[in-house]
N, C-alpha and C positions, 0 to 999 in steps of 0.2 A: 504494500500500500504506500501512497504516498500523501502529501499533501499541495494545493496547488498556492498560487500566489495572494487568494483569499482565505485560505486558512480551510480552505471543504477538506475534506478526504477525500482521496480516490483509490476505490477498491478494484481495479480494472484488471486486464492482463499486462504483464511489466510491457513498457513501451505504446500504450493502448493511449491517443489524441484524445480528450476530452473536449467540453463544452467551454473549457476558460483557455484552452489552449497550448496544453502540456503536450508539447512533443518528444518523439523518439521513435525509434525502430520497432515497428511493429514484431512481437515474437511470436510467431503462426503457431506456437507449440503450445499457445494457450488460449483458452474461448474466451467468450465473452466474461466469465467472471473467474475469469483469473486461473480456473484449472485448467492444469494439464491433460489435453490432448493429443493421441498416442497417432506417430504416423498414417499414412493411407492403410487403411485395411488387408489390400491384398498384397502378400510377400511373397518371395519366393527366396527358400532356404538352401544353402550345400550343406551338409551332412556327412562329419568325418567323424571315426568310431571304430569300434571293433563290436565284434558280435560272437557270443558263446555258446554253441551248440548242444544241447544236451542228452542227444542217443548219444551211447558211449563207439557205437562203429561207426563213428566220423572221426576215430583220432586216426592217427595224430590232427590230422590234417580238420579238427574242430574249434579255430579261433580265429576264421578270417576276418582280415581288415577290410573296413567299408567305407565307400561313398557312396553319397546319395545325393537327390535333389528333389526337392517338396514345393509344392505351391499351396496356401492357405490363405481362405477370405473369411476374415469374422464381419458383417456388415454394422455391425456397430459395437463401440470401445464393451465389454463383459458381455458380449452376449455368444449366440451361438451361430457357427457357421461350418463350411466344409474344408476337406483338405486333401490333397493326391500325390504322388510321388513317385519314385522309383530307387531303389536299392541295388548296389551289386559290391558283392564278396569274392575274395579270393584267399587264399589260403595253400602253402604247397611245402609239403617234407622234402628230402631227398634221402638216398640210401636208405631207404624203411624194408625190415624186415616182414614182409607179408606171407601169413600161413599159408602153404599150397600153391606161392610163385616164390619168392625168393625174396632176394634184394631188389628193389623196383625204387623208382620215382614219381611219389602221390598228385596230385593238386584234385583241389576245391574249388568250383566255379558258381558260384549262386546267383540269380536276375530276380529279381522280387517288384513290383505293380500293385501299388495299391490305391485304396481310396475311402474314404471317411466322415464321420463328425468331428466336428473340432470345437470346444468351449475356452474360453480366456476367461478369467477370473480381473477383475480392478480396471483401473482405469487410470494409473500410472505409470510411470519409466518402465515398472519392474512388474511381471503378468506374471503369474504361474497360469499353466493350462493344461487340458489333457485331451485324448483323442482317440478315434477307435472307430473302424470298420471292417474291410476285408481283405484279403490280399491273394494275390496268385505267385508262386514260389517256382523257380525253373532251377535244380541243382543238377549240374554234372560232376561226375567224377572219373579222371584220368588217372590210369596207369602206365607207367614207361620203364622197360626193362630193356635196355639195348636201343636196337628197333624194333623190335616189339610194342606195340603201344594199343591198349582196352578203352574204352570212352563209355561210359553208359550216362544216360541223362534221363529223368523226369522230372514232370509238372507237376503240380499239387494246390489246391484250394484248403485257406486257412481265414487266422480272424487276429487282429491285432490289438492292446492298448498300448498307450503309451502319453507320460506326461512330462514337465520341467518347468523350467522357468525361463523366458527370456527379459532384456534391457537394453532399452533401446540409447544409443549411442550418439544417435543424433534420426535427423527425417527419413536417411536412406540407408543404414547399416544397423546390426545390432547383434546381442551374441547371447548362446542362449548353454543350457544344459538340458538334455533330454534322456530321459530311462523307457527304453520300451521293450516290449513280451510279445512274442508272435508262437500262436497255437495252428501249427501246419498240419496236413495232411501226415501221409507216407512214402518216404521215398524208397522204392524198388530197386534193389541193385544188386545181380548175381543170384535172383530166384531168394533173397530176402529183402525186408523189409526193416523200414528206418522212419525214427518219427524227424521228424522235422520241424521241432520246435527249437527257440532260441531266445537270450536274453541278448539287447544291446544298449 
């Protein structure tokens, strides 16, 4: 707040012209009464991470590093709206002792597609949120022994949450922390089966 050259109060947003003619630089990061207004609604996020898979016949090769990219629109500051993205993992041993081949060279290939609700909580710098819809999962997995080399791949339909915090940094950046759970399908490999869930 300020006061102007009559003695009024003004309780406006910092830099906000008034009626007796207080100037300054308008700050768009605040309404009309002075709170804070959180940038344009729709973001698009990159997503860097790791992800830990939890059937136990994904090791070694069960802790690929991820990126991603997300697009979310909440239409208005605490409410609710949606969110899509895409995910991909990789992950790869070498010299692994595999029962009934030998010595080989593993890798982890995973493509993930999803899409959601999305809620934000406040209407400050600092939002916690959370989120959840569906997801389609694509893992391969390679063998390489010599020139010899195995590839088997499947799809699988799952269901995801996941929530954090972000803060925003100024109108076009900001940086966030995110914990999320994806409940996959099965993934098929060699006449068995693998759950395909993960924490990241």
């Amino acid at each position: 707040a300020s006061q102007d050259r009559y003695g009024d109060r003004y309780d406006g947003p910092p830099g906000r012209q008034d009626d007796y003619g207080y100037s300054g630089e308008f700050d768009p990061r605040y309404n009309e009464r002075g709170q804070y207004a959180p940038p344009p609604e729709a973001r698009l996020q990159i997503l860097l991470g790791g992800r830990s898979l939890d059937d136990e016949g994904f090791e070694p090769t069960d802790s690929p590093g991820v990126i991603g990219f997300e697009f979310s629109q909440v239409p208005s500051p605490g409410g609710l709206g949606f969110e899509f993205g895409v995910n991909f993992g990789f992950d790869e041993e070498n010299d692994v002792s595999v029962p009934g081949i030998g010595v080989a060279d593993l890798e982890l290939t995973q493509a993930e597609i999803y899409a959601g609700a999305r809620a934000e909580f406040g209407q400050g710098a600092v939002r916690p949120y959370i989120g959840g819809g569906g997801t389609l999962i694509s893992t391969t997995t390679r063998v390489q022994q010599g020139i010899l080399e195995r590839e088997e791949a499947d799809t699988t339909l799952g269901a995801y949450l996941h929530g954090g915090i972000q803060a925003d940094l100024n109108d076009n950046f900001f940086l966030g922390i995110d914990y999320r759970r994806v409940f996959g399908g099965e993934y098929e490999v060699g006449g068995e089966d693998f759950d395909v869930d993960y924490g990241q």
